[in-house]
Residue frames as a rotation matrix with the C-alpha (Angstrom) as fourth column:
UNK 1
0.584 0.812 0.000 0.00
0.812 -0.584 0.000 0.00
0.000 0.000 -1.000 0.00
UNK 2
0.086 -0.557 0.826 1.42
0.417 -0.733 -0.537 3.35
0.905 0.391 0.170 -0.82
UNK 3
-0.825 -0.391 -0.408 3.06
0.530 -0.283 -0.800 5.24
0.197 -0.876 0.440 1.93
UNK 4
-0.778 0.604 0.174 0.54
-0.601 -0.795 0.075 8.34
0.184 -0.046 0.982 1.77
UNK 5
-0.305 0.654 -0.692 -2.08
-0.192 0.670 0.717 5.91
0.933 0.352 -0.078 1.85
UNK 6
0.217 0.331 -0.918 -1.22
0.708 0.594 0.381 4.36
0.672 -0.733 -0.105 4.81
UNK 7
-0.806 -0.580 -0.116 -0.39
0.546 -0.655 -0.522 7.90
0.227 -0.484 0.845 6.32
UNK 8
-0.421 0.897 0.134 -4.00
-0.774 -0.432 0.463 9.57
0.473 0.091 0.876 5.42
UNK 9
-0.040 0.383 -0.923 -5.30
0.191 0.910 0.369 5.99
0.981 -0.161 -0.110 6.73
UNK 10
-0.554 -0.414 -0.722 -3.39
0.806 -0.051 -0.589 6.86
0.207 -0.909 0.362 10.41
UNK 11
-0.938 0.316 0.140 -4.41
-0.338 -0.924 -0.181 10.28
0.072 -0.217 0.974 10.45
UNK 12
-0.007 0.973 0.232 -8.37
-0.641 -0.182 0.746 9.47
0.768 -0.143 0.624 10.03
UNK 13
0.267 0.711 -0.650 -8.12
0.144 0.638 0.757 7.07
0.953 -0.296 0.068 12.37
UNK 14
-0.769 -0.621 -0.149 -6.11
0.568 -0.559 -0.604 9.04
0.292 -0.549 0.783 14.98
UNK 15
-0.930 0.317 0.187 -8.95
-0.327 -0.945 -0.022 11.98
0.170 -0.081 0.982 14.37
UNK 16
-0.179 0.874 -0.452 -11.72
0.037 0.465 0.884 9.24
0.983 0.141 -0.115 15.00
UNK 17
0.054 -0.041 -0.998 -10.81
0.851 0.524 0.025 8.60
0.522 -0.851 0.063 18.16
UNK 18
-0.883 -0.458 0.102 -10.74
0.304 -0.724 -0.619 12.58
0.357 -0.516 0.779 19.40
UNK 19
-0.125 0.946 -0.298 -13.66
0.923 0.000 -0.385 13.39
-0.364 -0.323 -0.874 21.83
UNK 20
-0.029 0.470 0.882 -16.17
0.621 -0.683 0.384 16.22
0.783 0.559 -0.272 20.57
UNK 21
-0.881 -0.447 0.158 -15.90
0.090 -0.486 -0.869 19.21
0.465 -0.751 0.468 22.92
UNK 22
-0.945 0.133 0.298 -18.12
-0.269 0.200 -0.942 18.64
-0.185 -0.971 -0.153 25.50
UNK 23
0.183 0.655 -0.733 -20.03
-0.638 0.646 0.418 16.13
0.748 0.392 0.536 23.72
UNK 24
-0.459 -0.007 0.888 -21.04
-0.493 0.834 -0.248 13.33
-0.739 -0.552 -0.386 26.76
UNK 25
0.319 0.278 -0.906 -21.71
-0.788 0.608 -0.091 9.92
0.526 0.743 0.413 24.82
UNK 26
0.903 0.088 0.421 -20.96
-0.279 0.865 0.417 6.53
-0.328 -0.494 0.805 25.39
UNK 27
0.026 -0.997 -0.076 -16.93
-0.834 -0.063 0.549 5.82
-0.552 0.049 -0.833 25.81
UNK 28
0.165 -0.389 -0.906 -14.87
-0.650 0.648 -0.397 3.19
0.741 0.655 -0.146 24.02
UNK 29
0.947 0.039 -0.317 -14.39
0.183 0.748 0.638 0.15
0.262 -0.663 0.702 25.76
UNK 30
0.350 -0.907 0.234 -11.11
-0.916 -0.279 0.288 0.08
-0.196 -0.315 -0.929 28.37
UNK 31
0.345 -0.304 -0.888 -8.49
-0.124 0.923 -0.364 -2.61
0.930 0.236 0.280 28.00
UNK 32
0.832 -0.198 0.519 -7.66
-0.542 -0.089 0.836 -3.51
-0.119 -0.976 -0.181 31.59
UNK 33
-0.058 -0.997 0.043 -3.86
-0.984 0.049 -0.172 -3.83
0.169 -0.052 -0.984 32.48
UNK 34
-0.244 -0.001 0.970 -2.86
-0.810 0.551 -0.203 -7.56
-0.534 -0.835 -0.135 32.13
UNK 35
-0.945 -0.326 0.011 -2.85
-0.150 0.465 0.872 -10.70
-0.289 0.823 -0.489 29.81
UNK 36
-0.131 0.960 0.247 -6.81
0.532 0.278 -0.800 -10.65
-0.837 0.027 -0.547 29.97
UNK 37
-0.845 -0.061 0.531 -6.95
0.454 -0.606 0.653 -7.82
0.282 0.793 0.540 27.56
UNK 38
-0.490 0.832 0.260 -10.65
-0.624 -0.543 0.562 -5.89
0.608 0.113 0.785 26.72
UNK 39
-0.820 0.572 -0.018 -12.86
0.241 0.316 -0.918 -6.33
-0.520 -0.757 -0.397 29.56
UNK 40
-0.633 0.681 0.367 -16.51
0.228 -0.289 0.930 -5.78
0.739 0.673 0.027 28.16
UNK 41
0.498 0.758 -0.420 -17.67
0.831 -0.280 0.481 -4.72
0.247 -0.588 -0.770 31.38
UNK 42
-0.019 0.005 -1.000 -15.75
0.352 -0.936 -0.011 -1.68
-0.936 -0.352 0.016 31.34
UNK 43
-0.537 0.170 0.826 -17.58
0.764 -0.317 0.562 -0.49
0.358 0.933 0.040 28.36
UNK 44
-0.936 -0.175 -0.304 -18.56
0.300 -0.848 -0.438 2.66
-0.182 -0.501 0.846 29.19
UNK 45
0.076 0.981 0.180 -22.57
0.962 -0.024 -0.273 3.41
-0.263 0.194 -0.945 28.86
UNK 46
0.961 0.267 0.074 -22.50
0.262 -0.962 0.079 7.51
0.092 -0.057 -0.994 29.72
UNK 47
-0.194 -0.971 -0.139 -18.82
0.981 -0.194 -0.014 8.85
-0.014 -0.139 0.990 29.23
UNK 48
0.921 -0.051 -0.387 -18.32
-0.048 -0.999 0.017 12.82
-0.388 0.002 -0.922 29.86
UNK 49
0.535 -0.704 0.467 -15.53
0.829 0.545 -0.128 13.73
-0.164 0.455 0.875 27.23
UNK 50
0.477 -0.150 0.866 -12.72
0.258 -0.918 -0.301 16.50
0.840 0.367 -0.399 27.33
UNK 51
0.980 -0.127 -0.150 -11.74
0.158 0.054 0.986 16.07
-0.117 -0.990 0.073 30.86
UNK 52
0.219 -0.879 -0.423 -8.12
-0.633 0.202 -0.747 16.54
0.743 0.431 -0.512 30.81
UNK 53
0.563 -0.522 -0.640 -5.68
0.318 0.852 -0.415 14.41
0.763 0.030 0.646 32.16
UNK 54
0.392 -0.505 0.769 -4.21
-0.560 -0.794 -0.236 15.85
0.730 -0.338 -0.594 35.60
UNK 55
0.586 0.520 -0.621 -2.22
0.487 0.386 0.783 14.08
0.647 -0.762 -0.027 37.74
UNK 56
0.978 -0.117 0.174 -0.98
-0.208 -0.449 0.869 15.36
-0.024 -0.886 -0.463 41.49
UNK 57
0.601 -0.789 -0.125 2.71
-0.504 -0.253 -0.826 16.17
0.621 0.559 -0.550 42.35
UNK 58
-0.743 -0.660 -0.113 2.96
-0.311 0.490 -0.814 14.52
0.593 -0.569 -0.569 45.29
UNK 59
-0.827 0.288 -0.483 1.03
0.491 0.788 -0.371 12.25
0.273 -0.544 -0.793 48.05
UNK 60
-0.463 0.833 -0.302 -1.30
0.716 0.151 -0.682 14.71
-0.522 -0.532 -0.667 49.45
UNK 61
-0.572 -0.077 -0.817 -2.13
-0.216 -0.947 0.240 16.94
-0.791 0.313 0.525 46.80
UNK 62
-0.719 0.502 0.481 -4.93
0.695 0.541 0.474 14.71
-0.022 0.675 -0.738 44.78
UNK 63
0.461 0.887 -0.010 -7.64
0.723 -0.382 -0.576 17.80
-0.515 0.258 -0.818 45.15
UNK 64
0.067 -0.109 -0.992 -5.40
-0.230 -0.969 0.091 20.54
-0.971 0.222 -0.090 44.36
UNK 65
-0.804 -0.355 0.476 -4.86
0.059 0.750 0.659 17.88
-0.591 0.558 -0.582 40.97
UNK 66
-0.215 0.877 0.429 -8.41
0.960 0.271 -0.074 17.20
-0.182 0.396 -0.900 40.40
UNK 67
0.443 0.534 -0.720 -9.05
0.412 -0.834 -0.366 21.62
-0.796 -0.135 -0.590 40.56
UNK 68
-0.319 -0.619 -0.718 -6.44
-0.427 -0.583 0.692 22.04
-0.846 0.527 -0.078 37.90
UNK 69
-0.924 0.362 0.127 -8.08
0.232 0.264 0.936 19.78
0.305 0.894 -0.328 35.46
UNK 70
0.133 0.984 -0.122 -11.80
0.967 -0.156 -0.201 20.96
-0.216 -0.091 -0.972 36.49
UNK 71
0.247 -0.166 -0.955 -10.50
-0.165 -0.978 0.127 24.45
-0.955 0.126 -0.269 36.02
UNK 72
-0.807 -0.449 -0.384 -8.97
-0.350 -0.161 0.923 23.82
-0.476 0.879 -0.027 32.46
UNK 73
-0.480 0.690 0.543 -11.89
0.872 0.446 0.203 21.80
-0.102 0.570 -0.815 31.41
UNK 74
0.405 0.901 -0.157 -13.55
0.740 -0.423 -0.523 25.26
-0.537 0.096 -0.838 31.60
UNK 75
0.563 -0.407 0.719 -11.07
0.639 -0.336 -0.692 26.69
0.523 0.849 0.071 29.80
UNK 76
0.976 0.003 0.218 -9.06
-0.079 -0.926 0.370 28.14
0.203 -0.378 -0.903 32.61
UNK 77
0.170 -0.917 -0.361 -4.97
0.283 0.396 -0.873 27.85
0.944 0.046 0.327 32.82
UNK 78
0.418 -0.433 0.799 -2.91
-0.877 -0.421 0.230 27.75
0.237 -0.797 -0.556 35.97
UNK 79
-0.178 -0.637 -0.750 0.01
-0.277 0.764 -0.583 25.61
0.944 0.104 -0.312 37.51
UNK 80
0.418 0.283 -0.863 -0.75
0.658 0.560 0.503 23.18
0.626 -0.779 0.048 40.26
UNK 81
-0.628 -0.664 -0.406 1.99
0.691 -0.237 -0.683 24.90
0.357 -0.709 0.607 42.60
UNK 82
-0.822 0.341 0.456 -0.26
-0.388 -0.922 -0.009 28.27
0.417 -0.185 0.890 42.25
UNK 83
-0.040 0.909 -0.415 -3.13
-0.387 0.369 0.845 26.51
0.921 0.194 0.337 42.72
UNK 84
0.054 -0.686 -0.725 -1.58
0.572 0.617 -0.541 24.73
0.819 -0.385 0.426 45.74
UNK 85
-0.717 -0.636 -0.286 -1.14
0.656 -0.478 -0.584 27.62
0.235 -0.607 0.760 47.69
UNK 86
-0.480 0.803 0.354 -4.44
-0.511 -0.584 0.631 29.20
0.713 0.122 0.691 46.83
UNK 87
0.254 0.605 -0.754 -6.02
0.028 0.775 0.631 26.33
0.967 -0.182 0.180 47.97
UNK 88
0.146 -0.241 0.959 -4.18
-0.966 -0.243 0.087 25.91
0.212 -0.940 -0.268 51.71
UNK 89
0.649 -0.249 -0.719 -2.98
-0.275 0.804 -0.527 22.47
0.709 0.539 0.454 50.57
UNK 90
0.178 -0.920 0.348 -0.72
-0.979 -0.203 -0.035 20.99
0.103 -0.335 -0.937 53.14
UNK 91
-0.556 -0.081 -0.827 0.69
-0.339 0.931 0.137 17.60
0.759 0.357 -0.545 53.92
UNK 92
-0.890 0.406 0.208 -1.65
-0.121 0.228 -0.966 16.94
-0.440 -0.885 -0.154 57.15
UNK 93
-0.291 0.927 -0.238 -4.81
-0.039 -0.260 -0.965 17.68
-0.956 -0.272 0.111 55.88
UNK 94
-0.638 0.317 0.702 -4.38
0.685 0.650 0.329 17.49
-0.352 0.691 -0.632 52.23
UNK 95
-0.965 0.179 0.191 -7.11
-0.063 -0.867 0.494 20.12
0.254 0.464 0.848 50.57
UNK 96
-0.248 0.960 -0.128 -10.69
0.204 -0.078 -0.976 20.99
-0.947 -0.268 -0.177 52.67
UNK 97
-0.264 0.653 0.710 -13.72
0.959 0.097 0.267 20.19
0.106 0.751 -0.652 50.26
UNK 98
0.628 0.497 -0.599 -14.70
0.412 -0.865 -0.286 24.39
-0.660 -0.067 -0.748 51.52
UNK 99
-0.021 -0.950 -0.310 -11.25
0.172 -0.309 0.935 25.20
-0.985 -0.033 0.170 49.77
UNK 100
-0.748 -0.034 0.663 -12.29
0.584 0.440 0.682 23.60
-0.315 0.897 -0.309 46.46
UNK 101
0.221 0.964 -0.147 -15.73
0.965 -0.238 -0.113 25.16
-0.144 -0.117 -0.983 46.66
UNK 102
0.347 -0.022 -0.937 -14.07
0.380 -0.911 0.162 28.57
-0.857 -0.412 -0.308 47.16
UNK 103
-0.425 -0.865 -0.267 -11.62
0.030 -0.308 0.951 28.37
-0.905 0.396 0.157 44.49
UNK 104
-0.438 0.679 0.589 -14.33
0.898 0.298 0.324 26.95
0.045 0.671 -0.740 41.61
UNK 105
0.562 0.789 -0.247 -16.11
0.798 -0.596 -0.087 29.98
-0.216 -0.148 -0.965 42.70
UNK 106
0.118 -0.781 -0.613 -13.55
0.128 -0.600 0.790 32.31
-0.985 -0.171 0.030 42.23
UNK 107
-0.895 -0.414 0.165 -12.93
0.169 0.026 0.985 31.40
-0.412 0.910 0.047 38.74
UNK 108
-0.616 0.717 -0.325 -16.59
-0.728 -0.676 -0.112 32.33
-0.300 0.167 0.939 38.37
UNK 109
-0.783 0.156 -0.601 -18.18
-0.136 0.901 0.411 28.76
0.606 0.404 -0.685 38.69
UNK 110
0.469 0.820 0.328 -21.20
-0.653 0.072 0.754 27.11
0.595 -0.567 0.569 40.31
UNK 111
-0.416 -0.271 -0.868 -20.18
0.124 0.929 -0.349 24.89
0.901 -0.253 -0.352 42.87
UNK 112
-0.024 -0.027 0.999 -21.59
-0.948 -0.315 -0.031 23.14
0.316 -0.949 -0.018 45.56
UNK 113
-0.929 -0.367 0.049 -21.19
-0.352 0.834 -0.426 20.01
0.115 -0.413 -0.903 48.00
UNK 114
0.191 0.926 -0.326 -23.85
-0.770 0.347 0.535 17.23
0.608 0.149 0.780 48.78
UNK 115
-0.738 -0.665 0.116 -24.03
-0.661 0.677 -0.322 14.41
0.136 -0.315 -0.939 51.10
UNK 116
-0.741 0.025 0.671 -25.41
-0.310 0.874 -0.374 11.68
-0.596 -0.486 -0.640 51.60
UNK 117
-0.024 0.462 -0.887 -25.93
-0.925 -0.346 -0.155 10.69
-0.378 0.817 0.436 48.04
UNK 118
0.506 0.169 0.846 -26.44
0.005 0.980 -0.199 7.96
-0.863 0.105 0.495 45.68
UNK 119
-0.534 -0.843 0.064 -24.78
0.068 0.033 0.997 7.02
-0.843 0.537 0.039 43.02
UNK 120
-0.424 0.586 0.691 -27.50
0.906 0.254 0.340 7.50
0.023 0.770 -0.638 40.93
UNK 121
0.658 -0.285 -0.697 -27.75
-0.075 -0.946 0.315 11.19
-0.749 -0.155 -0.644 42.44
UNK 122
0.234 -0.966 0.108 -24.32
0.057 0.124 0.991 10.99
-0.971 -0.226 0.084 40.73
UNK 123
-0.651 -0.214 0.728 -25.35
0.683 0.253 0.685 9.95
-0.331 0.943 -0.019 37.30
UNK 124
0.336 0.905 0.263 -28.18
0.905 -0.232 -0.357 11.87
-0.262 0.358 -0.896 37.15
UNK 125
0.427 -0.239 -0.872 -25.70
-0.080 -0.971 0.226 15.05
-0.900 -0.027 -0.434 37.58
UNK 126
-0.290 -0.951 0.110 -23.72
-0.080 0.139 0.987 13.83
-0.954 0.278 -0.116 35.34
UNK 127
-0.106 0.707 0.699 -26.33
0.994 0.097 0.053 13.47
-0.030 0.700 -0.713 32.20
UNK 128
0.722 0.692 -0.013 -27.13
0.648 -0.683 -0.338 16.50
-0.242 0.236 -0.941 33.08
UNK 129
0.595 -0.409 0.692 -23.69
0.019 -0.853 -0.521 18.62
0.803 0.323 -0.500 32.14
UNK 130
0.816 -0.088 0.571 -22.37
-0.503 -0.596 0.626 18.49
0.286 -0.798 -0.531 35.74
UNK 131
0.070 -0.758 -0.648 -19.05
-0.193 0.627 -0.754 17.83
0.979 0.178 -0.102 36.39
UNK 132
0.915 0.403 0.017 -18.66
-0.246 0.524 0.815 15.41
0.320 -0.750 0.579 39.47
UNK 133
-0.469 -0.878 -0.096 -16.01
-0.397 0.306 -0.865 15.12
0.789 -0.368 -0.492 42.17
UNK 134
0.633 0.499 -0.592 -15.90
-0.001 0.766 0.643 12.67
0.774 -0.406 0.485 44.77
UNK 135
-0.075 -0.684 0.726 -14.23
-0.888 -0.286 -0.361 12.26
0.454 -0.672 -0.585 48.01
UNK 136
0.819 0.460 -0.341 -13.22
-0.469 0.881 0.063 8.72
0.330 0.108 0.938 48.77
UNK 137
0.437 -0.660 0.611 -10.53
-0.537 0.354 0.766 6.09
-0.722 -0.663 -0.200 50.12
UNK 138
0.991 -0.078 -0.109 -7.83
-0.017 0.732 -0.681 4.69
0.132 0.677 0.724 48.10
UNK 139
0.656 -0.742 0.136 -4.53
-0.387 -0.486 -0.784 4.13
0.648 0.462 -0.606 47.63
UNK 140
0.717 -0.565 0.408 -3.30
-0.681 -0.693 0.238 2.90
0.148 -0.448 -0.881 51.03
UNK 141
0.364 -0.897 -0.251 -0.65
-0.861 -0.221 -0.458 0.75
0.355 0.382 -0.853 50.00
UNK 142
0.067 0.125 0.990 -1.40
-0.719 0.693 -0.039 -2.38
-0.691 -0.710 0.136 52.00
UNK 143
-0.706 -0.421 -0.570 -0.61
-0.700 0.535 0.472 -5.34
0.106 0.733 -0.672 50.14
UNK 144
-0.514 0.692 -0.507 -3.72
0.311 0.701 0.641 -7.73
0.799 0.172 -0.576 51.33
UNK 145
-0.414 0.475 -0.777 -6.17
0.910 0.242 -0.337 -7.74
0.028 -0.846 -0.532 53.81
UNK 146
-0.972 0.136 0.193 -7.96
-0.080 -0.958 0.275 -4.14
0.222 0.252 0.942 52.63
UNK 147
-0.059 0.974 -0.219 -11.30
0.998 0.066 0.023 -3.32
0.037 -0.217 -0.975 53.93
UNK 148
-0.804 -0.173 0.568 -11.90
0.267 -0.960 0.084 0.14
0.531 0.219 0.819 52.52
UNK 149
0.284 0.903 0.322 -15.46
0.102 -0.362 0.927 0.80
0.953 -0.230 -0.195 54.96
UNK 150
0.730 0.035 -0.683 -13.74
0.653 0.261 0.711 0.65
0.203 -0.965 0.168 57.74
UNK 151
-0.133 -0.941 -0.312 -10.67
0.880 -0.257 0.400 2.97
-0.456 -0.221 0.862 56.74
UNK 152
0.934 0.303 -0.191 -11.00
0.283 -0.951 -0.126 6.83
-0.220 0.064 -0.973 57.27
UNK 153
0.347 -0.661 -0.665 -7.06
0.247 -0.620 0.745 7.62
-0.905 -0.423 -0.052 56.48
UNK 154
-0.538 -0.654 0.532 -6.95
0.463 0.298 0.835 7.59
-0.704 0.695 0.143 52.73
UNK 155
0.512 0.828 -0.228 -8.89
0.316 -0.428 -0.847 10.07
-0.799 0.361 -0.481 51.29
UNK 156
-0.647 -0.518 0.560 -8.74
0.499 0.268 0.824 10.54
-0.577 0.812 0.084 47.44
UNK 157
0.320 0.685 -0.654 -10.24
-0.129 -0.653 -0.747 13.08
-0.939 0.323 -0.120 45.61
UNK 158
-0.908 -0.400 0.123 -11.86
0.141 -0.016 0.990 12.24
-0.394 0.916 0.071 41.90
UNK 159
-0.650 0.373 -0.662 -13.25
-0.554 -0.829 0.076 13.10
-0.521 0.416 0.746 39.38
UNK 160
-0.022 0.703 0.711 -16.58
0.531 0.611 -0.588 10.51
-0.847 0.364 -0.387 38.16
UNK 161
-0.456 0.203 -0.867 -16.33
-0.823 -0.467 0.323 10.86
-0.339 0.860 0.380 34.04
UNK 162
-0.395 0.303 -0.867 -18.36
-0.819 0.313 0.482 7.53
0.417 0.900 0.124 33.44
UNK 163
-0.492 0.414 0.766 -20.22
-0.771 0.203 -0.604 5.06
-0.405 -0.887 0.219 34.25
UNK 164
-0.633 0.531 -0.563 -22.35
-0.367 0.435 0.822 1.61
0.682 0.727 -0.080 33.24
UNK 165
0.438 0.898 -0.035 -24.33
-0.203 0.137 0.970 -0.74
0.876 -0.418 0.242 34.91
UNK 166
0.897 -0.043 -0.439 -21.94
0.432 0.289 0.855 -2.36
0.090 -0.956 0.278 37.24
UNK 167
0.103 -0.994 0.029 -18.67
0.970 0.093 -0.226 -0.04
0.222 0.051 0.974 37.03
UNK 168
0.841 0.256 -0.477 -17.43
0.352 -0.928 0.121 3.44
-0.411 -0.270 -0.871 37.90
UNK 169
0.404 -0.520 0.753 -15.11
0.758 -0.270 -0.594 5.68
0.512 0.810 0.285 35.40
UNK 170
0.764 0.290 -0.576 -12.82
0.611 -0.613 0.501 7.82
-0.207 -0.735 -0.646 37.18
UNK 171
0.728 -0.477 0.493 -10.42
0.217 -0.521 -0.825 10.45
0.650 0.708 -0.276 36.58
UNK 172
0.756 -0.373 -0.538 -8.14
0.650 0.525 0.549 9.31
0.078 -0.765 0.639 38.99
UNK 173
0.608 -0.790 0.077 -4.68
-0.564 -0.498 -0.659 11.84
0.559 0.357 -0.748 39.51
UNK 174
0.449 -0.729 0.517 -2.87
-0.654 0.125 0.746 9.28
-0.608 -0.673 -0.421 40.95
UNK 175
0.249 -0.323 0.913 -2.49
0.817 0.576 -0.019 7.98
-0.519 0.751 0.408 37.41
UNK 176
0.026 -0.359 -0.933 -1.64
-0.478 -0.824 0.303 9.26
-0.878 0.438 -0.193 34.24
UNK 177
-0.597 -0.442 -0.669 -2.72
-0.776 0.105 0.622 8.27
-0.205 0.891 -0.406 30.83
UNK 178
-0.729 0.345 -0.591 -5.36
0.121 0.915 0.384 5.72
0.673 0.208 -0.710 31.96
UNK 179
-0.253 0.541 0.802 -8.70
-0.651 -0.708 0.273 5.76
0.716 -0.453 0.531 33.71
UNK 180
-0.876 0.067 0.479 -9.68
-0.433 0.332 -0.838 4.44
-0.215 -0.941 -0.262 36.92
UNK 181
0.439 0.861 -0.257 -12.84
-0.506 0.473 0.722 2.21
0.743 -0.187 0.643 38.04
UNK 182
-0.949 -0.297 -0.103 -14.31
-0.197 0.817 -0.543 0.32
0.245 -0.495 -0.834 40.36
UNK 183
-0.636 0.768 -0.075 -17.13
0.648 0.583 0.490 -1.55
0.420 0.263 -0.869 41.03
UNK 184
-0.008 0.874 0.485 -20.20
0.141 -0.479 0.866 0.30
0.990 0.076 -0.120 41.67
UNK 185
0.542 0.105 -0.834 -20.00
0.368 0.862 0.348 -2.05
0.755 -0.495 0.429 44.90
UNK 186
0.113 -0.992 0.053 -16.73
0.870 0.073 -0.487 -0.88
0.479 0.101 0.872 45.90
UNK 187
-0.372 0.006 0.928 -17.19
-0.186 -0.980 -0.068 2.73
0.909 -0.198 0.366 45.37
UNK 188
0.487 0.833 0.262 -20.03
-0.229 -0.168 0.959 2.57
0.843 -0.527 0.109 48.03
UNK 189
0.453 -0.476 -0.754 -17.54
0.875 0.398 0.275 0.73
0.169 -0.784 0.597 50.71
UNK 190
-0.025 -0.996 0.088 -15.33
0.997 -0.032 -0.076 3.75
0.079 0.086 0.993 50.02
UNK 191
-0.162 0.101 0.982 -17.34
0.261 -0.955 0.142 6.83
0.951 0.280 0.129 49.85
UNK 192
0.949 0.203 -0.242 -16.69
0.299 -0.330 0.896 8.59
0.102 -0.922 -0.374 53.08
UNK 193
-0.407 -0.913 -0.040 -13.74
0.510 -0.190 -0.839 10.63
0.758 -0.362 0.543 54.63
UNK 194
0.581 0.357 -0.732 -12.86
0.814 -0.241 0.528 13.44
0.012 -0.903 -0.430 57.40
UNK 195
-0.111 -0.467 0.877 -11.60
-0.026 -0.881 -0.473 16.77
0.993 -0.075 0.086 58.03
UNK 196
-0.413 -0.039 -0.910 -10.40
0.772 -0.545 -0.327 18.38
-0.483 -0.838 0.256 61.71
UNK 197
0.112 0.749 0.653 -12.75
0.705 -0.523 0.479 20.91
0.700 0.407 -0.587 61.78
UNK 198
0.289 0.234 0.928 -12.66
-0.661 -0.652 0.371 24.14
0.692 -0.721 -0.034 64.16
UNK 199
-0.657 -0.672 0.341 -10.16
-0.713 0.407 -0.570 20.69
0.244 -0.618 -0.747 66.13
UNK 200
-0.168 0.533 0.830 -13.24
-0.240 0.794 -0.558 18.08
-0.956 -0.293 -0.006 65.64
UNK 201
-0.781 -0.411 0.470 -13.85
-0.127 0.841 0.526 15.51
-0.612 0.351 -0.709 63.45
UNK 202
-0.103 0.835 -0.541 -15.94
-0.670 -0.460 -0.583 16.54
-0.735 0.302 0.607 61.13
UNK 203
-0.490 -0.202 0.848 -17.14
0.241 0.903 0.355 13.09
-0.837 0.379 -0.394 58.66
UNK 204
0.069 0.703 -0.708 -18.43
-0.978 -0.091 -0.186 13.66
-0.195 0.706 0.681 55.26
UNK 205
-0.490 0.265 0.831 -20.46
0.102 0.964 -0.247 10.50
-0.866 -0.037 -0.499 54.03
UNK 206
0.039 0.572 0.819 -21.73
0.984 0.122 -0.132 9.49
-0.175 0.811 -0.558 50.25
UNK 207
0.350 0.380 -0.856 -20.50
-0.008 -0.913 -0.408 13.23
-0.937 0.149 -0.317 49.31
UNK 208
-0.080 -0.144 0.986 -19.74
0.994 0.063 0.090 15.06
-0.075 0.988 0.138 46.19
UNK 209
-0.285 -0.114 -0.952 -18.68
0.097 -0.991 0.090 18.52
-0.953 -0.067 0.294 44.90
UNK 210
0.199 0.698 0.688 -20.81
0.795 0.295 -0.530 20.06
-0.573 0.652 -0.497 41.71
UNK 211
-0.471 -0.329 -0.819 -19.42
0.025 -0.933 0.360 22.47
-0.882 0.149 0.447 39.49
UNK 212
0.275 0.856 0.439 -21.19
0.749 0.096 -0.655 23.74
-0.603 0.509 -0.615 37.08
UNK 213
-0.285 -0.698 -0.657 -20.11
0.093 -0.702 0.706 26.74
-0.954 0.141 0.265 34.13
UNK 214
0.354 0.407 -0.842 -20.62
-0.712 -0.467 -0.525 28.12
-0.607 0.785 0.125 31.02
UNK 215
0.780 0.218 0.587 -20.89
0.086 0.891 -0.446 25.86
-0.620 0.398 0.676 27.78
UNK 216
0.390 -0.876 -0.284 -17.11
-0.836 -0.208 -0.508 27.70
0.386 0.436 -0.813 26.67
UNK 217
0.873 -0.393 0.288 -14.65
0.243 0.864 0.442 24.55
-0.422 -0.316 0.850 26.99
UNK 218
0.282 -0.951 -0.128 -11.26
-0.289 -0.211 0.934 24.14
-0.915 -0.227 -0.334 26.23
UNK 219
0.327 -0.262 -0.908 -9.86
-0.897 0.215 -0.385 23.82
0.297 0.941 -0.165 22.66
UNK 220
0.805 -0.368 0.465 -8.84
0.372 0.924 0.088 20.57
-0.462 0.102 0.881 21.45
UNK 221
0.249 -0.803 0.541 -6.49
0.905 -0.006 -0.425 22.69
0.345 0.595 0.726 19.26
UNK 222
0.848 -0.165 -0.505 -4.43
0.093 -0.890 0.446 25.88
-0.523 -0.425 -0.739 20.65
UNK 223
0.676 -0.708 0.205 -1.93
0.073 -0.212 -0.975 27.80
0.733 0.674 -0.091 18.27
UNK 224
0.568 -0.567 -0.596 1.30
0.795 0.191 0.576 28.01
-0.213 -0.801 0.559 19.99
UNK 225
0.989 -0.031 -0.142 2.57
-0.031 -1.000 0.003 31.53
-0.142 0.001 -0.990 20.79
């Protein structure tokens, strides 16, 4: 086959695969990591597309992560560090869900928190335009014997960009280049954390933060100055 051929070939099929700005649709199926290959249960039903890709510079910095790619997705720029410091990031505490709330606002967003939702609360925002963050346990590094309902020290802010019948689709920043899930199941064991509040324990349960914004999105293409 002629070079050009198989060059114009690459290209369309390169430009198939780019998501429509903030076009939500069903996703492409994931391949999960491992000699299984394509799972067909993480086929995505409801996929929210355009999200970038953000992840966190270090251990406790997964919201200030998730605010830089909820902020660009509306088409604002800024580097984590700034962002970092706005916020009142630190390593103890990690970034207060009031912090996030403030800053979203700032940039002239809607946002607000919710608790004791469902995950169907969840999708329903999510149909509707609303981007969805979560506040959940993960990550802590144990090698067996995990029981995430019972463990309040690993909170993990993400970002919910999909979803079917028996999976969740997350923008995860403790990755890069690949999306998160977990079972529907799962999630539910996990959704809960805590803040020191005013020096009490202050639990959020089955929450979520809602931002909301004008229908301007980030280019898929930016000249380069």
């Amino acid at each position: 086959m002629p070079i050009r051929l198989l060059l114009l070939l690459a290209c369309l099929w390169g430009f198939q695969e780019l998501p429509v700005r903030g076009e939500t649709a069903a996703g492409p199926a994931v391949s999960a990591a491992g000699a299984g290959g394509l799972r067909h249960d993480l086929k995505p039903t409801f996929w929210v597309r355009g999200m970038p890709d953000a992840i966190q510079t270090n251990s406790y910095t997964c919201g200030v992560a998730v605010f830089q790619a909820v902020a660009q997705y509306f088409d604002h720029w800024g580097y984590q560090e700034t962002y970092a410091r706005e916020l009142g990031a630190t390593p103890e505490d990690g970034t207060h869900p009031a912090a996030l709330l403030a800053g979203f606002r700032r940039l002239g967003l809607t946002a607000t928190l919710e608790e004791g939702l469902t995950i169907e609360a969840l999708e329903r925002h999510l149909r509707a335009g609303t981007v969805v963050i979560v506040d959940y346990q993960a990550w802590n590094g144990k090698p067996a014997g995990k029981d995430y309902s019972t463990e309040w020290e690993d909170g993990h802010y993400s970002i919910l960009i999909g979803f079917n019948d028996t999976m969740l689709f997350l923008e995860d920043p403790s990755t890069l280049g690949t999306v998160g899930y977990l079972t529907r199941d799962d999630f539910r064991r996990r959704w809960h954390d805590y803040e020191v509040e005013d020096g009490k324990r202050r639990e959020y349960r089955q929450m979520a933060i809602f931002v909301r914004g004008p229908s301007r999105r980030q280019p898929h293409f930016t000249p380069i100055d």
